[in-house]
matplotlib code that plots the C-alpha trace (Angstrom):
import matplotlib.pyplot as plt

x = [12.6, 11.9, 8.5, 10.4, 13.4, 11.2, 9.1, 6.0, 4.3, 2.0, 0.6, -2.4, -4.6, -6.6, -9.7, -9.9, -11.5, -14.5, -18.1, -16.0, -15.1, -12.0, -10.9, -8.0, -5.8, -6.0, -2.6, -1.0, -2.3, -1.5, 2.2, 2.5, 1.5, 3.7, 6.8, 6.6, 6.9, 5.0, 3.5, 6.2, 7.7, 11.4, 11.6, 8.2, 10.5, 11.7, 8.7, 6.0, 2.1, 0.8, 1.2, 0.2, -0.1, -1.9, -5.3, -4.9, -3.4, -6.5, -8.8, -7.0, -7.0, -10.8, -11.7, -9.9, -11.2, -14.6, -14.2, -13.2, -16.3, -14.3, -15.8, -13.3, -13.7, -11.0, -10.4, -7.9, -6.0, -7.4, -6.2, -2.3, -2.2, -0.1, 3.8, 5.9, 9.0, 6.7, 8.0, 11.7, 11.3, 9.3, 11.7, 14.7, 13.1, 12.5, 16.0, 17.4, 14.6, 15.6, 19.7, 18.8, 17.0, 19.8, 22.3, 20.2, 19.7, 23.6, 24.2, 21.4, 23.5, 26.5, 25.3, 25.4, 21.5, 21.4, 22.6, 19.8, 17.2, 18.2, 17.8, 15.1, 13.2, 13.8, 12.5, 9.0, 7.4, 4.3, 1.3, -2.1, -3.1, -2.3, -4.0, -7.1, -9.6, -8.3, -8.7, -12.2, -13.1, -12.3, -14.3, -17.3, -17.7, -17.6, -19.1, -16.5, -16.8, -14.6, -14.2, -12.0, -11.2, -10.8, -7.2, -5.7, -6.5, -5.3, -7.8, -10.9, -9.7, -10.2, -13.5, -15.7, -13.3, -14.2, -18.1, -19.3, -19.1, -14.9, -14.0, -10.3, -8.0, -4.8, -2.7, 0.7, 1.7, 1.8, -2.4, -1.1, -0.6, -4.3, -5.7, -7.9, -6.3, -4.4, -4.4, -3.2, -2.4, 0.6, 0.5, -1.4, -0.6, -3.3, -1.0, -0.4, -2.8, -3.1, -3.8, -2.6, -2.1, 0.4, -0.6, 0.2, -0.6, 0.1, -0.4, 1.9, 4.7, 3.4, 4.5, 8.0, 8.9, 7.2, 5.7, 2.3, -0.1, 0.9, 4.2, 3.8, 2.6, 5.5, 7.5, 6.2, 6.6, 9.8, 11.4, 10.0, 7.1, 5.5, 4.7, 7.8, 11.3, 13.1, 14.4, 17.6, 19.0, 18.2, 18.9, 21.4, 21.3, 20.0, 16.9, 14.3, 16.2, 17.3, 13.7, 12.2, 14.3, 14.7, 10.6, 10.9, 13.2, 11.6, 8.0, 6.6, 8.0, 7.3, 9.4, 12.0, 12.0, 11.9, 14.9, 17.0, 15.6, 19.0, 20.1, 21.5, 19.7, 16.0, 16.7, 17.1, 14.5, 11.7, 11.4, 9.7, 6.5, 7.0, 6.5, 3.7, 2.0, 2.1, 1.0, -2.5, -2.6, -3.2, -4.7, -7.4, -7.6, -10.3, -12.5, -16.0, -18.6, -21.2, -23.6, -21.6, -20.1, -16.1, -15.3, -12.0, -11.8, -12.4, -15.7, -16.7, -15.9, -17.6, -16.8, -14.6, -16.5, -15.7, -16.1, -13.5, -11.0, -11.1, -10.0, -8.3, -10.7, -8.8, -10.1, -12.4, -11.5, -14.5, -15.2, -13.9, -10.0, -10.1, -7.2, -9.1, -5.9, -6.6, -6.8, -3.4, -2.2, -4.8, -6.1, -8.9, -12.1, -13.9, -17.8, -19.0, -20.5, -16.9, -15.6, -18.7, -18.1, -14.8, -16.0, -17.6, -14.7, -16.6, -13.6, -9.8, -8.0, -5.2, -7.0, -8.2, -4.8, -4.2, -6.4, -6.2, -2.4, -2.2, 0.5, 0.3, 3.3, 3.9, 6.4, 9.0, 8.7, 10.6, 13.3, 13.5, 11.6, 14.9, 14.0, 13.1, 9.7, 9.0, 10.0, 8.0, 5.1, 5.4]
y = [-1.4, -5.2, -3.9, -1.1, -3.1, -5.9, -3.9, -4.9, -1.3, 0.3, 4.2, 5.2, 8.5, 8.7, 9.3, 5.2, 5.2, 7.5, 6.6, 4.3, 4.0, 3.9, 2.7, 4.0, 3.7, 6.6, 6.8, 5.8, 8.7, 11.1, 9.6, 10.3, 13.5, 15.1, 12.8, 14.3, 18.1, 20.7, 19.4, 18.4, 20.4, 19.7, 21.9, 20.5, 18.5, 22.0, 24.2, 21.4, 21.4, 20.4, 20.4, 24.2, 23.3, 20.0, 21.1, 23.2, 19.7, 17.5, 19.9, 20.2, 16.4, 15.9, 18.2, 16.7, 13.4, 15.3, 16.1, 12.9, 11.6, 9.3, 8.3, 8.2, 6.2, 6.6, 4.0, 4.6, 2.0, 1.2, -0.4, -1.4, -5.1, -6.2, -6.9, -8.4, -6.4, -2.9, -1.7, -2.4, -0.9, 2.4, 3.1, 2.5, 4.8, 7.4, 7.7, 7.7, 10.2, 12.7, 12.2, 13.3, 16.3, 17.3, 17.1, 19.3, 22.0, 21.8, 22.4, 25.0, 27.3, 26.6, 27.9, 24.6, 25.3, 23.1, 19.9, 21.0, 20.6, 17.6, 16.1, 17.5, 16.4, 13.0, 13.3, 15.2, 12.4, 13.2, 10.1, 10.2, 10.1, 14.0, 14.6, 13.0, 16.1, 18.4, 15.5, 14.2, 17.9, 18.2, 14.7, 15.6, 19.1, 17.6, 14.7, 12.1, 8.8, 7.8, 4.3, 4.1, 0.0, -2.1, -2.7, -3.1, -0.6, -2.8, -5.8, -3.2, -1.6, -5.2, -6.4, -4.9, -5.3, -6.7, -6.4, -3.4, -1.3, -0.4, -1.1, -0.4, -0.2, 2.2, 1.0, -0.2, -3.3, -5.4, -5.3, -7.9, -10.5, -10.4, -13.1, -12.3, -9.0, -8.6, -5.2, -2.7, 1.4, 2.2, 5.5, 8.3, 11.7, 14.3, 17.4, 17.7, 18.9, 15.2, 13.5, 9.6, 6.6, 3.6, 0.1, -3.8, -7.2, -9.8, -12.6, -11.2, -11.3, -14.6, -15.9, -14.1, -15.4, -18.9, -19.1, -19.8, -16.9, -19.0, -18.9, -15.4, -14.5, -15.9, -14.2, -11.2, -11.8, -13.4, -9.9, -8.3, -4.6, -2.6, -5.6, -7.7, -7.7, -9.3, -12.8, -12.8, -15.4, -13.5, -10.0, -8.9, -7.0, -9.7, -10.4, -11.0, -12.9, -15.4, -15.5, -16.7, -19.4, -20.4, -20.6, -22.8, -24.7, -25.9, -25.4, -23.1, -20.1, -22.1, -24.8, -22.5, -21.0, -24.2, -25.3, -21.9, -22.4, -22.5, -19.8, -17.7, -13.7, -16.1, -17.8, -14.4, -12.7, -15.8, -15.5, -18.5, -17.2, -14.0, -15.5, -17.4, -14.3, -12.4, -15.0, -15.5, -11.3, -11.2, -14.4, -13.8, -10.3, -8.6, -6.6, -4.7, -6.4, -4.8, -5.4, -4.0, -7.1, -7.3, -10.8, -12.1, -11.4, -15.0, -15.6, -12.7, -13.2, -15.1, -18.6, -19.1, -20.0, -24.1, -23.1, -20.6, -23.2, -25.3, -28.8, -27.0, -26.5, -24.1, -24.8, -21.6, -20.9, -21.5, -20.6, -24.0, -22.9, -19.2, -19.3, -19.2, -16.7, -14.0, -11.6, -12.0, -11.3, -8.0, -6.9, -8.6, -7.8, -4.7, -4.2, -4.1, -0.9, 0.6, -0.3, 1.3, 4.5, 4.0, 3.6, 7.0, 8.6, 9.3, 7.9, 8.1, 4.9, 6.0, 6.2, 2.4, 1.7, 2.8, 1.0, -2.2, -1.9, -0.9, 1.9, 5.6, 6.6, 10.4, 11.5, 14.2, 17.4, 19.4, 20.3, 16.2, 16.8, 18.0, 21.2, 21.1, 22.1, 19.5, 16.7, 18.5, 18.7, 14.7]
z = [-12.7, -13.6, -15.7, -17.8, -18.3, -20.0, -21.7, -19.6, -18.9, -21.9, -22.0, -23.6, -23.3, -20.3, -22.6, -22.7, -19.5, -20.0, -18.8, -16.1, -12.5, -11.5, -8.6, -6.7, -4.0, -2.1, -0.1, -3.2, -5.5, -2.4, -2.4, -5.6, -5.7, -2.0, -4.0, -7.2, -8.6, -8.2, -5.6, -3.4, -0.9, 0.0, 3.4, 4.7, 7.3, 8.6, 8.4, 9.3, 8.3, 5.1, 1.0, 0.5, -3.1, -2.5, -2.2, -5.4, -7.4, -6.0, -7.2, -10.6, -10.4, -10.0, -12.8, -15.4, -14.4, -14.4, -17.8, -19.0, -17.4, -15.7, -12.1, -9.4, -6.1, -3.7, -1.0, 2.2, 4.0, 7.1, 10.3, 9.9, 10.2, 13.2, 12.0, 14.7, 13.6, 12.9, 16.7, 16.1, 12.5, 13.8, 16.4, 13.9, 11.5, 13.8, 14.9, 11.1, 10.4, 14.3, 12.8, 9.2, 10.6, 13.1, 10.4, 8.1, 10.7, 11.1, 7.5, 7.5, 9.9, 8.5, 4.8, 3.3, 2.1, -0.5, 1.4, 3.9, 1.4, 0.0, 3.9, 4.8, 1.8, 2.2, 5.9, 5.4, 7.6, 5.7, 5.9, 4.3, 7.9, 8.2, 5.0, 6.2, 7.0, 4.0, 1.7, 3.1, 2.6, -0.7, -1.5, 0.8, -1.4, -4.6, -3.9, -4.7, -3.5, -1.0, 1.6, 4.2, 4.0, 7.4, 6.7, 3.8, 0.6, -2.0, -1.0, -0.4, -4.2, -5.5, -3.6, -6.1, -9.5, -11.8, -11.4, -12.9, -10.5, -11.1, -14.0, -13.4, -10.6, -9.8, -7.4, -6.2, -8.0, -4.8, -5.9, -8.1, -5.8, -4.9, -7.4, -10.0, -10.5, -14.2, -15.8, -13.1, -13.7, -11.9, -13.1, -13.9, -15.8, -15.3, -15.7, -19.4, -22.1, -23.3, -19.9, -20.0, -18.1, -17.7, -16.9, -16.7, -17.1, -14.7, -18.1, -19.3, -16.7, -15.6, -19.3, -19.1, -15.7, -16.4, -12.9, -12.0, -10.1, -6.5, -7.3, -7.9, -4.8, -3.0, -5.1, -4.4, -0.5, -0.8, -3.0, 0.1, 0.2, 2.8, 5.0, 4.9, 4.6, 1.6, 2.1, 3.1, 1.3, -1.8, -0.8, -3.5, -6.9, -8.4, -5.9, -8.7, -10.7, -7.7, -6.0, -9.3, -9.5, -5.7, -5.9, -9.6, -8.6, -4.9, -6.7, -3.8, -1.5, 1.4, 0.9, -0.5, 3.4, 4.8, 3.1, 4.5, 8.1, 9.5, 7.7, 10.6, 9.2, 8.6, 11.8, 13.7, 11.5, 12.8, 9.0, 8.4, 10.9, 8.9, 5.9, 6.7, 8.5, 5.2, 3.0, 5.0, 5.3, 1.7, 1.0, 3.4, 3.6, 5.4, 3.7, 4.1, 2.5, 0.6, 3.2, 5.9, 7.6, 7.3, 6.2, 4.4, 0.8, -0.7, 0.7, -0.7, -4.1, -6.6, -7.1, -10.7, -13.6, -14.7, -18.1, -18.0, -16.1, -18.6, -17.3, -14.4, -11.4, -8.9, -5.2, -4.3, -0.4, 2.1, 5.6, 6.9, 4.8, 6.7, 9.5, 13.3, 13.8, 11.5, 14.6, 15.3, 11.9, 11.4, 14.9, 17.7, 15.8, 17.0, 16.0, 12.3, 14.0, 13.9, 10.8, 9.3, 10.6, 9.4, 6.1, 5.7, 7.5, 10.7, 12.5, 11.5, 11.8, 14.3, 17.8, 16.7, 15.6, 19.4, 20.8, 18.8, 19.4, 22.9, 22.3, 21.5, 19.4, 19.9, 17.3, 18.2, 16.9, 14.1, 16.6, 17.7, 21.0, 22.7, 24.5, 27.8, 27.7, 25.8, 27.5, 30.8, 28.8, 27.5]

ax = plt.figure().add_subplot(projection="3d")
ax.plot(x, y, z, "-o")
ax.set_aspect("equal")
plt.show()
C-alpha cells in the first residue's frame, strides 16, 4: 500500500528485458498465480488436489517469456528456518483454517453457496510444496532452469544478481532488505497482448523515508513478514509511519527494542531474541555457493568497490563476523551432499524439514480428520 500510495512502483513493457535472465522467486510467482484469476480456484479447500488450470497458465507463462527471449531461472525456498513461535502459529492456523472449513460445509448444506465459496477460498491450504512434481515437470520438459535454495529463496535469488548471470530479479519486496538489492519487479503481467511488468527502487524509498539501508532493514523486521511478527509497540494503522520514526529517532531497530523491553506483549513475545534471530537470518543467510558448498551470503559476495563508496567505506562481513549460532537460527547443518541434491530437485525439502525439525506435521483432511476411520488409521 505504502509503494502505490507514494507513487514509488513504475510499469513498463516486458519487452525491456529481452536477451536477459531473470531471476525469480518461484513460490512467489506460484502464489500469484493459485491467488489471482483464472487461475485460482475458490472451492479447491472442498474438493482437494491441485490448480487444474495451473499447468495450462505455466505453460502459457513460459512461452511468452520464450518469445520475448527472456531467460527465466526459477529458484524455490528451501529448508524453513527454525522460528521459535512457528509451532504455536501452525497449530493456531490450523484450527482457524478446520473452523473456516466446518462453517463452509454448514452453509453449503444449508444453501448459503455463495458464503461457502467465499470460505473455502480463503482456506485452499495450497503450498508450492504440493506443486513441486507437476511444476519440476513442466521445467524438466522444457528445459527451464530451476534451484531449489538451502533455505531461504529471496537470498539464493540475490546470490548471483547483479553479475551477469541475472540481470533482474522478481520477488517479494522483503528481497529488499537483502543489501545490495535496488530495482525489484513485484509484478508481472504475462496475460495480455502487451505483456508488462512493475518494479521498484529501494533509492528511491530510502530518500522519501530519509533512513539509511540498516535502518531499513530493521524497519522491515520491526513492520513485521513471513518470519516475524510486527512489533508490538507499533502494531496500529499507522505501523509504517511509527516504525520509521521509532528507528530515526533511537538511530537503530535494536535499540528501539531495547528501550520497550518491559513492554508487557515484547516481554511475553521474548521479542527482543526474536528480533535479533531475524536480523542475523537475513544478514547471514545461507546460500549455495557456486561451487556447491552452502556458506552465508556475505562471504560470498564480492567485496564493495572503494571507488564507488566514495569517502564512506562500509565494513564487508568476514568469516570471523558470521554468528557460531547460525544453526539454531536455520537448522544443524546436514552434508553439502544433501543440499545439492536439493538443488536439482532430487529431494523435496519437507522429509528434511522433518528430520531437521524432529516433528512430522500430518494435516487433517478436507472433512478436518473427524471420522472415525481416520483417527484409527493416524
Amino acid at each position: 500500500a505504502y509503494l502505490q500510495e507514494r507513487k514509488h512502483l513504475q510499469t513498463l513493457s516486458l519487452d525491456v528485458l529481452s536477451d536477459s535472465r531473470l531471476g525469480i522467486d518461484a513460490a512467489y510467482y506460484l502464489q500469484s498465480l493459485y491467488d489471482s484469476p483464472p487461475s485460482r480456484e475458490p472451492l479447491l479447500a472442498a474438493t482437494g488436489g491441485l490448480p487444474l488450470s495451473l499447468t495450462t497458465r505455466i505453460e502459457s507463462d513460459l512461452r511468452t517469456l520464450e518469445k520475448l527471449r527472456i531467460k527465466p531461472v526459477f529458484v524455490f525456498p528451501g529448508l524453513t528456518p527454525n522460528k521459535r513461535t512457528r509451532h504455536m502459529q501452525r497449530d493456531v492456523e490450523q484450527q482457524e483454517a478446520c473452523r473456516d472449513r466446518n462453517l463452509a460445509w454448514s452453509k453449503y448444506e444449508s444453501g448459503q453457496e455463495e458464503a461457502a465459496t467465499k470460505l473455502f477460498e480463503g482456506r485452499n491450504g495450497l503450498t508450492h510444496w504440493d506443486l513441486w512434481r507437476p511444476v519440476l515437470r513442466i521445467f524438466r520438459n522444457r528445459n527451464v532452469e530451476f534451484l531449489v535454495a538451502p533455505y531461504v529463496a529471496w537470498a539464493q535469488v540475490r546470490y548471483p544478481y547483479p553479475k551477469a548471470y541475472v540481470h533482474a530479479i522478481y520477488a517479494p519486496t522483503d528481497t529488499l532488505l537483502y543489501p545490495g538489492v535496488d530495482k525489484l519487479i513485484t509484478s508481472v503481467n504475462l496475460t495480455g497482448t502487451d505483456p508488462t511488468f512493475t518494479f521498484t527502487s529501494k533509492k528511491t524509498i530510502l530518500g522519501d523515508l530519509g533512513v539509511t539501508e540498516d535502518q531499513f532493514l530493521d524497519i522491515g523486521i520491526l513492520v513485521g513478514f513471513d518470519y516475524v511478527q510486527p512489533f508490538p509497540p507499533t502494531v496500529h494503522e499507522q505501523a509504517l509511519k511509527a516504525t520509521v520514526d521509532m528507528v530515526k529517532f533511537y538511530k537503530s531497530g535494536h535499540a528501539a527494542v531495547t528501550v520497550y523491553v518491559d513492554h508487557p506483549a515484547v516481554k511475553t513475545m521474548q521479542y527482543q531474541d526474536t528480533y535479533a534471530r531475524t536480523r542475523s537470518m537475513i544478514k547471514y543467510s545461507l546460500i549455495l555457493s557456486i561451487e556447491g558448498s552452502v556458506i552465508p551470503l556475505p562471504l560470498a559476495l564480492p567485496s564493495p568497490n572503494p571507488q564507488h563508496s566514495g569517502n564512506h567505506h562500509p565494513h564487508h562481513p568476514t568469516a570471523a563476523d558470521i554468528p557460531v549460532d547460525l544453526h539454531d537460527i536455520f537448522t544443524n547443518r546436514l552434508p553439502d551432499e544433501i543440499y545439492f541434491y536439493l538443488s536439482r530437485g532430487l529431494l523435496s525439502p519437507q522429509p528434511l524439514v522433518w528430520l531437521a525439525s524432529g516433528q512430522i506435521i500430518e494435516h487433517p483432511p478436507l472433512d478436518n480428520g473427524e471420522t472415525t476411520e481416520y483417527r484409527q488409521f493416524i
